[in-house]
C-alpha positions as CSV (number, residue, x, y, z in Angstrom):
1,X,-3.2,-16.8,-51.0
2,X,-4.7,-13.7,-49.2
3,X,-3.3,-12.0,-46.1
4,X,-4.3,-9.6,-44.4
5,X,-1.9,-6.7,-43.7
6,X,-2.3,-6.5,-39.7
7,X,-5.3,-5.2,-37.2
8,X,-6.9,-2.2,-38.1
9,X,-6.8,1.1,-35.7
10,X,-10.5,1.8,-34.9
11,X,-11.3,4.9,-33.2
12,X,-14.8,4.8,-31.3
13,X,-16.3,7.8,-30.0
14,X,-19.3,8.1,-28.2
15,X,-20.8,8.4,-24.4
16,X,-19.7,5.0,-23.4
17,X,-21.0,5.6,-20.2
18,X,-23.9,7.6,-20.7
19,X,-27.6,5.6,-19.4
20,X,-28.7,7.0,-22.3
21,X,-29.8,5.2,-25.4
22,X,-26.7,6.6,-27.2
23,X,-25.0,5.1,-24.3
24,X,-26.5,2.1,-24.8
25,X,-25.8,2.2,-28.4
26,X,-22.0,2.7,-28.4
27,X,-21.5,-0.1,-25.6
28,X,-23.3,-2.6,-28.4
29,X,-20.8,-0.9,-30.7
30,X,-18.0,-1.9,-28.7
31,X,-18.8,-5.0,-27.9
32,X,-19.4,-5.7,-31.8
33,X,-15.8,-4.8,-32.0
34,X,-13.7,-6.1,-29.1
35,X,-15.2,-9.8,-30.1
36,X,-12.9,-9.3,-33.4
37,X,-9.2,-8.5,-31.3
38,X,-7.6,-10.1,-34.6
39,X,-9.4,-7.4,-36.7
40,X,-9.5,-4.5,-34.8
41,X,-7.3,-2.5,-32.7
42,X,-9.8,-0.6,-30.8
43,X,-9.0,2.8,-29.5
44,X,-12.0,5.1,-27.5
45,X,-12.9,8.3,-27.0
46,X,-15.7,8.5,-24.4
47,X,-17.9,11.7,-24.9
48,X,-20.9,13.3,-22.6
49,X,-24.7,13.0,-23.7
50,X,-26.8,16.0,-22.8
51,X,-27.6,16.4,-18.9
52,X,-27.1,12.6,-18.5
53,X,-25.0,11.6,-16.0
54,X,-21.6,9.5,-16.2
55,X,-23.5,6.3,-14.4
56,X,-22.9,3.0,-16.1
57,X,-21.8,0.5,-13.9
58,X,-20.4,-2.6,-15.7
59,X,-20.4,-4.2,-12.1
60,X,-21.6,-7.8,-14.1
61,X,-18.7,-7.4,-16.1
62,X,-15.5,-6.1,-14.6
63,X,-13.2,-7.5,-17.0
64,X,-15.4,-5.7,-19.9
65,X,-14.8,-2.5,-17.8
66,X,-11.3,-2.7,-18.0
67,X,-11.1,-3.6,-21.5
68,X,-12.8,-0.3,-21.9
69,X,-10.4,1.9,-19.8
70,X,-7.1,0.1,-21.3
71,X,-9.0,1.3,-24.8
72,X,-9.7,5.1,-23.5
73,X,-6.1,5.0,-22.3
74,X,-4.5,3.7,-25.5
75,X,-6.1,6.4,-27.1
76,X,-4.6,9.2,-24.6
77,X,-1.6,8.6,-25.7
78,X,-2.1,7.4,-29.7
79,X,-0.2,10.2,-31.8
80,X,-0.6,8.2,-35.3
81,X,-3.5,7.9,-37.7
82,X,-6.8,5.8,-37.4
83,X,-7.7,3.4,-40.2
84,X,-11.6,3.8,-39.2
85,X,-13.7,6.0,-37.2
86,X,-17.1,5.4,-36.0
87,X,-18.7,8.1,-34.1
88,X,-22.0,7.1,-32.6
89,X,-23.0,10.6,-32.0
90,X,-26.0,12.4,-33.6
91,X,-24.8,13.6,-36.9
92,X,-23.9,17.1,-35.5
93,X,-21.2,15.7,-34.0
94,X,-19.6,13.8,-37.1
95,X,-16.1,14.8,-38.6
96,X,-13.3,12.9,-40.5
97,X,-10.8,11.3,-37.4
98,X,-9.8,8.3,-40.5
99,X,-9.0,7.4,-43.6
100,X,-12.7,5.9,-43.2
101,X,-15.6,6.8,-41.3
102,X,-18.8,5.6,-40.5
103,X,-21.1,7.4,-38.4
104,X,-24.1,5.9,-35.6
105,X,-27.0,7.4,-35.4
106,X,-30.5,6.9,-32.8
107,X,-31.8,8.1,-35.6
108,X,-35.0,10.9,-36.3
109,X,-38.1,10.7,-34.3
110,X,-39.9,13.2,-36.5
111,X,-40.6,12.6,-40.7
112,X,-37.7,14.3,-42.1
113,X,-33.9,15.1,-40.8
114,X,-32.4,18.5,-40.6
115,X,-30.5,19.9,-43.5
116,X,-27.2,19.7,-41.5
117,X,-28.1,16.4,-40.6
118,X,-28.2,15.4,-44.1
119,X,-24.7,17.4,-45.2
120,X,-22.9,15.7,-42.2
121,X,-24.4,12.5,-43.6
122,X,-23.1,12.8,-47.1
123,X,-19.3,13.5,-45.8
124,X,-19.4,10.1,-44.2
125,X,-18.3,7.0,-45.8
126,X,-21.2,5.1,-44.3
127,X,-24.2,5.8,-42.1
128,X,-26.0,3.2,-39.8
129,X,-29.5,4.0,-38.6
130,X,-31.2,2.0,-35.6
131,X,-34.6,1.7,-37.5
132,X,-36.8,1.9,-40.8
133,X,-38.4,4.9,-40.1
134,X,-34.9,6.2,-39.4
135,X,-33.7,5.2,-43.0
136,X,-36.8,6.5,-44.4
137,X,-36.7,9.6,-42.9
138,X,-33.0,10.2,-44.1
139,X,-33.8,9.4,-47.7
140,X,-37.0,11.3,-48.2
141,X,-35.8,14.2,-46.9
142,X,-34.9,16.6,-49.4
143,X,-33.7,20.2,-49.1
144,X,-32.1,23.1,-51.8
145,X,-28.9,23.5,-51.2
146,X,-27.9,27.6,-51.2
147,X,-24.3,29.0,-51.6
148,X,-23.1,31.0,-48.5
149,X,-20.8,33.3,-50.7
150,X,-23.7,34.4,-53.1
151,X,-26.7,33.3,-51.4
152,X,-28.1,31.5,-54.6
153,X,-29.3,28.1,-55.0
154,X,-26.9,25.3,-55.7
155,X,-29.2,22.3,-56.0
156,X,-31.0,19.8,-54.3
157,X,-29.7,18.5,-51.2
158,X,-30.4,14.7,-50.5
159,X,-28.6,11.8,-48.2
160,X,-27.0,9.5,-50.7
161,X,-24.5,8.1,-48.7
162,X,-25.1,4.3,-48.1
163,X,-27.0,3.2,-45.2
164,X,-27.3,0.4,-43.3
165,X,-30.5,-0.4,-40.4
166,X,-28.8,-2.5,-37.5
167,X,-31.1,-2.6,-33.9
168,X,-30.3,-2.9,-30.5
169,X,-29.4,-6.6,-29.0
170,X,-31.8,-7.9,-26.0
171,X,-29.6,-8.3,-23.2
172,X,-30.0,-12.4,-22.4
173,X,-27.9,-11.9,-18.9
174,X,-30.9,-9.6,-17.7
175,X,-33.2,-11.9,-18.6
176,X,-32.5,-14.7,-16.5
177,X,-31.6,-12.1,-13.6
178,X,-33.6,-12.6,-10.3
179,X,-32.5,-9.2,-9.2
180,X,-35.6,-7.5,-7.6
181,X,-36.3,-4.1,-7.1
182,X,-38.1,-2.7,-3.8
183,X,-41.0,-1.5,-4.7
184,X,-44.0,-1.2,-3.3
185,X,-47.5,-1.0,-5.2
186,X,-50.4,-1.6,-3.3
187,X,-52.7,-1.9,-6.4
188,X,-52.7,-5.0,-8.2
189,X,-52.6,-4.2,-12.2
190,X,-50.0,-1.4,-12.8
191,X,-49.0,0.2,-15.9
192,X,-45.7,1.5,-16.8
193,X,-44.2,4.2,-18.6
194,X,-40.7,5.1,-18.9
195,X,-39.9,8.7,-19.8
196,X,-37.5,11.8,-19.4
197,X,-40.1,15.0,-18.7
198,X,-40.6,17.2,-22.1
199,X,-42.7,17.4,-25.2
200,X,-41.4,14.4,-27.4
201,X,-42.5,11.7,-24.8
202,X,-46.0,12.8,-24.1
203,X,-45.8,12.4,-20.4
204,X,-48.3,14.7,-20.0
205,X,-51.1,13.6,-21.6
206,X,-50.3,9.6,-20.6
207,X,-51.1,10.4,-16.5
208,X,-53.7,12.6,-17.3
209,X,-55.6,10.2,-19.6
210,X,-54.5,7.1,-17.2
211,X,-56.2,9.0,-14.8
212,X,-59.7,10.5,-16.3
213,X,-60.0,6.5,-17.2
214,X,-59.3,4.9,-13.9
215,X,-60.7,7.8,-11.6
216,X,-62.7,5.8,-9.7
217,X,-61.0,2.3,-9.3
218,X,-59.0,1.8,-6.5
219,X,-57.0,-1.4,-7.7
220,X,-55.5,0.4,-11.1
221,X,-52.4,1.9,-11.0
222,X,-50.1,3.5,-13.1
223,X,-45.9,3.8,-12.5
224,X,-43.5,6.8,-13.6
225,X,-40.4,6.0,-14.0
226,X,-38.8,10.0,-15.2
227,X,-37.0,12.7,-14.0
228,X,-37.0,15.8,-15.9
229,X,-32.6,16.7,-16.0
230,X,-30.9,14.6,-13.4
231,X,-31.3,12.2,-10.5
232,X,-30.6,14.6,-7.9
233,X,-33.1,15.1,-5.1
234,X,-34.1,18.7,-6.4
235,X,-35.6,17.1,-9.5
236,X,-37.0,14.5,-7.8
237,X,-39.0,17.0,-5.4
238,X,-39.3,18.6,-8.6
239,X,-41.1,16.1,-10.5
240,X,-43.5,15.0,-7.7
241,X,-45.1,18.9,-8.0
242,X,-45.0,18.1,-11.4
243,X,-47.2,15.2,-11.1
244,X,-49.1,16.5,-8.8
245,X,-50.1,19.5,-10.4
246,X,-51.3,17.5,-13.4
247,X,-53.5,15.8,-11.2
248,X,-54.9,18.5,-8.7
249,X,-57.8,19.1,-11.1
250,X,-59.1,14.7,-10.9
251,X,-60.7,15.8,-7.8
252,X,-61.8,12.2,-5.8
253,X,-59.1,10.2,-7.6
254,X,-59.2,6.8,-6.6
255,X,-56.4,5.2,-8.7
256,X,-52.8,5.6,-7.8
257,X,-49.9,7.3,-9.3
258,X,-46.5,6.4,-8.1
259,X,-43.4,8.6,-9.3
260,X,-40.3,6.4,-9.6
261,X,-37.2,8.7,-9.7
262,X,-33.9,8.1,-9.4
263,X,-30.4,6.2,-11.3
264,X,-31.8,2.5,-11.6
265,X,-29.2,0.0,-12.7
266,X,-29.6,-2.5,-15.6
267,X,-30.7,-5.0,-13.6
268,X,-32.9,-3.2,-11.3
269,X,-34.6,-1.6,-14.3
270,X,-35.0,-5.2,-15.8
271,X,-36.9,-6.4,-12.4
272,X,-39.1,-3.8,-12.9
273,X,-39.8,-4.9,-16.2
274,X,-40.5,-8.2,-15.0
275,X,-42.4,-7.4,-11.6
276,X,-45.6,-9.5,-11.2
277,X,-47.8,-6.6,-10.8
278,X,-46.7,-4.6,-13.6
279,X,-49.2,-5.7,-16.2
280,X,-48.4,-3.6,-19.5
281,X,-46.0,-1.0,-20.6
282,X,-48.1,2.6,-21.9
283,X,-46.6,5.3,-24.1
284,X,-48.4,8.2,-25.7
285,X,-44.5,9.1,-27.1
286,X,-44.7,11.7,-30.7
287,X,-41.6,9.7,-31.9
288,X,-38.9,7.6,-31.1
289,X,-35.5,6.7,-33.7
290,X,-35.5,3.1,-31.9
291,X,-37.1,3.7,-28.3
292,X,-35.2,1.9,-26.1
293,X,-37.7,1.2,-23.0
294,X,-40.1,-0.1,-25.1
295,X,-37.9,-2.7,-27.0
296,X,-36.7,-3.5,-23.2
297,X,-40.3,-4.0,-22.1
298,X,-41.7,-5.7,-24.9
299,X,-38.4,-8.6,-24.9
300,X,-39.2,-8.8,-21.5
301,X,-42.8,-10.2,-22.1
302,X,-44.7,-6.9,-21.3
303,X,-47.0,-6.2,-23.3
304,X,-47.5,-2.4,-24.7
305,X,-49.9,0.3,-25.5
306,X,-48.3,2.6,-28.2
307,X,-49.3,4.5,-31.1
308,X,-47.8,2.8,-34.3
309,X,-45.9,5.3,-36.0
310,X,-42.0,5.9,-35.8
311,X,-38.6,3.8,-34.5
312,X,-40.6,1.0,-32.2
313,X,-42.9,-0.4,-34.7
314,X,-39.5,-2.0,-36.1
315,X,-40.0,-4.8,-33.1
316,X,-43.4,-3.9,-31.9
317,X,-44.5,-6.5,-35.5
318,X,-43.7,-9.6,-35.9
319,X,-43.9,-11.7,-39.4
320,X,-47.0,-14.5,-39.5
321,X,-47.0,-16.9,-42.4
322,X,-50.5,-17.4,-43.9
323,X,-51.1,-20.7,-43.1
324,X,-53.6,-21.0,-46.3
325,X,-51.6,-18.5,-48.9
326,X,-48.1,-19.2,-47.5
327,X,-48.1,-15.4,-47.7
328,X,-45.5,-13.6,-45.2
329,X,-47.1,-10.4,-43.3
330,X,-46.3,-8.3,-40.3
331,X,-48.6,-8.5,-37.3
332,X,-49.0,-6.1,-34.9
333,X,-48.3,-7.9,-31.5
334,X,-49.1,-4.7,-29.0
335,X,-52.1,-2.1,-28.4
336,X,-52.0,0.2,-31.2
337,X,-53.0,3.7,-30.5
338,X,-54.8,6.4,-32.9
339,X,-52.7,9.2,-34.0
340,X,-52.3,12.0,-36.3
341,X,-49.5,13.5,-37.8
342,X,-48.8,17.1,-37.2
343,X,-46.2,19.6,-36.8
344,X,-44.1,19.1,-33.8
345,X,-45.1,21.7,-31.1
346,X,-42.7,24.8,-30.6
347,X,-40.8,24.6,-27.7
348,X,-40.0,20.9,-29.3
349,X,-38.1,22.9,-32.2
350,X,-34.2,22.4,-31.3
351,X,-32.2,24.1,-34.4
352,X,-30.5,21.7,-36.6
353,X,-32.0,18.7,-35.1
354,X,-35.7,18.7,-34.4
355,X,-37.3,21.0,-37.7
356,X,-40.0,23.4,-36.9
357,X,-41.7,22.2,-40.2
358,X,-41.2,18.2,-39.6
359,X,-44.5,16.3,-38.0
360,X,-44.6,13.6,-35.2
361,X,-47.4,11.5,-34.5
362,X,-50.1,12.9,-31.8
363,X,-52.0,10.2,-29.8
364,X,-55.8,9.8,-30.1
365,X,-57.3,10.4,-26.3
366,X,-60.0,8.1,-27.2
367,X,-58.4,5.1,-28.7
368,X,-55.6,5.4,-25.7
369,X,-58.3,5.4,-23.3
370,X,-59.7,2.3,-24.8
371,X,-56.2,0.3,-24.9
372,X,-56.1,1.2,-21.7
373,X,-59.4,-0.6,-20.7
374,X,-59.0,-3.4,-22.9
375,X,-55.5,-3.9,-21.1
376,X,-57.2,-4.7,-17.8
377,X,-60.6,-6.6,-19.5
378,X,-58.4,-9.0,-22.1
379,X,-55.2,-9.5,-19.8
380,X,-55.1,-13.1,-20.8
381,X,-54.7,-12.2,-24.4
382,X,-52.7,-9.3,-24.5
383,X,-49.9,-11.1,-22.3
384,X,-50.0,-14.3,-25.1
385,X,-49.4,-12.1,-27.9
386,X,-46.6,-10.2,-25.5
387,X,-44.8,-13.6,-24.9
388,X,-45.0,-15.1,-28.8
389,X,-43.0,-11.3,-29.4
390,X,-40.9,-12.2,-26.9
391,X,-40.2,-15.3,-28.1
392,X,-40.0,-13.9,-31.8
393,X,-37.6,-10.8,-30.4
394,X,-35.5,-13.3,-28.8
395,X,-34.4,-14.8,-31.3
396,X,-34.1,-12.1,-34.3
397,X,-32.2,-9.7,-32.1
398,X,-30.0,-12.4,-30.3
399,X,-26.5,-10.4,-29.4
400,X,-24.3,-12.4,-31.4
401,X,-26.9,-11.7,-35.2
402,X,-26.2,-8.0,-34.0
403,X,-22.8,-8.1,-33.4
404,X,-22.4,-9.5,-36.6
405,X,-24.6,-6.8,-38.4
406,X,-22.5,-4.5,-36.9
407,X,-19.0,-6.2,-38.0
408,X,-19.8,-7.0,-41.6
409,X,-21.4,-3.3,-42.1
410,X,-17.7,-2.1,-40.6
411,X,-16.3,-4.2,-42.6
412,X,-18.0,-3.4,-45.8
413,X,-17.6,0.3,-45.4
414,X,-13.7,-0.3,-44.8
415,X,-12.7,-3.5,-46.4
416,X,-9.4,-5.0,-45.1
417,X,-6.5,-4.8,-47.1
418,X,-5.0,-7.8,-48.4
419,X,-1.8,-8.7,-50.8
420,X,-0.5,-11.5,-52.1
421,X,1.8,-13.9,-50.5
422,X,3.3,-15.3,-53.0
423,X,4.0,-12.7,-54.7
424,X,5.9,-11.1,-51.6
425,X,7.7,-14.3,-51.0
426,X,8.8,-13.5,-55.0
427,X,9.9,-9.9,-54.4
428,X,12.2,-11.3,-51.4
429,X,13.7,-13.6,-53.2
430,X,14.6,-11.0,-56.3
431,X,16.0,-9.0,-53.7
432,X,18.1,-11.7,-52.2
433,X,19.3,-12.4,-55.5
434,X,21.1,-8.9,-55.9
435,X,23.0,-9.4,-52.7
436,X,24.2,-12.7,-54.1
């Protein structure tokens, strides 16, 4: 019979307390892990994540929160050796810390990773991606390898470490949540977009198009939840100029615009989600490795305009079964927006990460326009198709089918050492024998 030896020492590293999507993605992480205690000895080492703040509260879950500071502390003062590592980081970030290592990644929101990217990749024992277009972007991109001494080519460099796709979990405490945020919309259908300032979500063009469509009706209105560093009041008073310098030029603007700014909690952000007059979540976004707001929204029953390219189109289709063929296909269940692929714009270029040669997807003004319309005019219909997702996303990205990605992909990467008992129960007894 096989036993295992004892618990394996896991050291996790990531912002663990980050409201970023990295944040988000190394809680899931952990809590894959600490439902295992006869498996894994977890040790963590929290890290920052950009300009975001330290501002997770786990006020739902105070014994969780301590579980995660008695882990940080253990690792404080650990002086021995790690069995595993798994660094959700991007890959940057990824070293050796154990005799295994797997690294987490959000992934690529443009068509190809970075070169670096793809050498950190290939040091790794295993790498898990949050989406298809993740994957696929690892393995078709393809680079020569050059020799720093001589400067001549060595090959061509491609990811060939194995890879797993594991997505986020919907939050079923949120869910049935009656927290409600104070908010106050005095327009009746609101959109909602969720989105840090900058070139990669499109900001830009989704208020300005929102409002050229809407100009003139006064019972439309569209909510920006965004900040462009922090939450501090400087970038808030920022932002608002911001805004309204985009829409100085709409002269006679009828529609309303409401900046949302400020740290939100989990379940504050959820009411919104889930406020009676916000009708449908928008995104003009160039790419997105997972895109986190938009899974939120959609398993929240919102439904959503975006263009159908990159991370989200993971959970943005759901599989129909041909009820006369029996045949299986994906179904979009959101507004899909036109787009072209291009190359990303310049001051999107961030070395080693973002390539000044890779291509995102550019929304189609027109087609955005018309989601937008055909939001207010088919309501009905859009929010049905919203809910069967809901239902769908429910149920495929439960927490516990997650976890348990996450826990056989660990334990696949780094299987658990076994020996034999009988056999050690024979070596005792040999050993007895000479003392006889």
């Amino acid at each position: 019979m096989g036993v295992y030896r004892d618990m394996r020492k896991v050291i996790l590293v990531g912002p663990l307390f980050s409201r970023s999507g990295y944040g988000e993605h190394v809680r899931c992480v952990y809590r894959s892990l600490a439902k295992h205690p006869e498996k894994y000895d977890v040790f963590v080492r929290p890290t920052g994540w950009g300009q975001t703040s330290w501002s997770y509260s786990n006020a739902h879950n105070p014994e969780e929160h301590e579980a995660m500071m008695h882990c940080i502390q253990k690792q404080q003062m650990f002086q021995g050796d790690y069995d595993i590592s798994v660094q959700v980081l991007i890959p940057n970030e990824w070293q050796s810390l154990a005799k295994k290592n797997i690294g987490i990644t959000a992934g690529i929101e443009t068509d190809r990773a970075s070169g670096l990217w793809i050498e950190h990749c290939n040091v790794m024992d295993k790498v898990i991606v949050i989406s298809e277009h993740s994957y696929n972007s690892f393995k078709k991109s393809e680079y020569t390898a050059i020799d720093e001494k001589t400067n001549q080519p060595l090959g061509k460099l491609t990811c060939t470490v194995p890879m797993d796709i594991i997505g986020y979990p919907v939050k079923e405490h949120l869910l049935e949540d009656n927290t409600k945020l104070d908010i106050k919309l005095d327009t009746e259908f609101n959109f909602l977009t969720v989105a840090q300032a900058g070139p990669r979500k499109a900001l830009h063009e989704t208020v300005i198009w929102f409002a050229e469509e809407f100009k003139d009706d006064e019972n439309v209105g569209l909510v920006v939840k965004t900040n462009q560093i922090n939450n501090s009041v400087m970038d808030r008073d920022h932002m608002a100029k911001s805004l309204k310098s985009m829409l100085n030029p709409i002269k006679d603007r009828k529609c309303k615009v409401y900046l949302l700014h400020g740290n939100l909690s989990e379940k504050e952000l959820h009411s919104l989600y889930r406020n009676e007059k916000i009708k449908t979540y928008v995104t003009t976004t160039r790419g997105e490795g997972y895109g986190l707001p938009l899974f939120e929204a959609a398993y929240s029953g919102l439904p959503v305009i975006a263009p159908a390219w990159s991370g989200h189109v993971d959970f943005l289709y759901m599989p129909v079964t041909n009820k006369e063929s029996k045949k299986v296909k994906k179904q979009p269940m959101f507004m899909k927006t036109k787009f072209i692929l291009k190359e990303v714009q310049e001051d999107a270029v961030w070395e080693n990460v973002i390539n000044k040669d890779s291509k995102w997807a550019y929304s189609d003004e027109k087609s955005f326009k018309k989601n937008l319309r055909k939001a207010t005019e088919s309501y009905s219909f859009n929010k049905k198709n919203a809910l069967q997702l809901q239902e769908y996303l429910r149920k495929e990205f439960h927490e516990d089918i997650i976890y348990k990605k996450y826990d056989d992909s660990i334990c696949e990467a780094a299987p658990e050492e076994q020996f034999e008992l009988e056999t050690w129960l024979e070596e005792i007894t040999k050993n007895l024998e000479v003392y006889d």
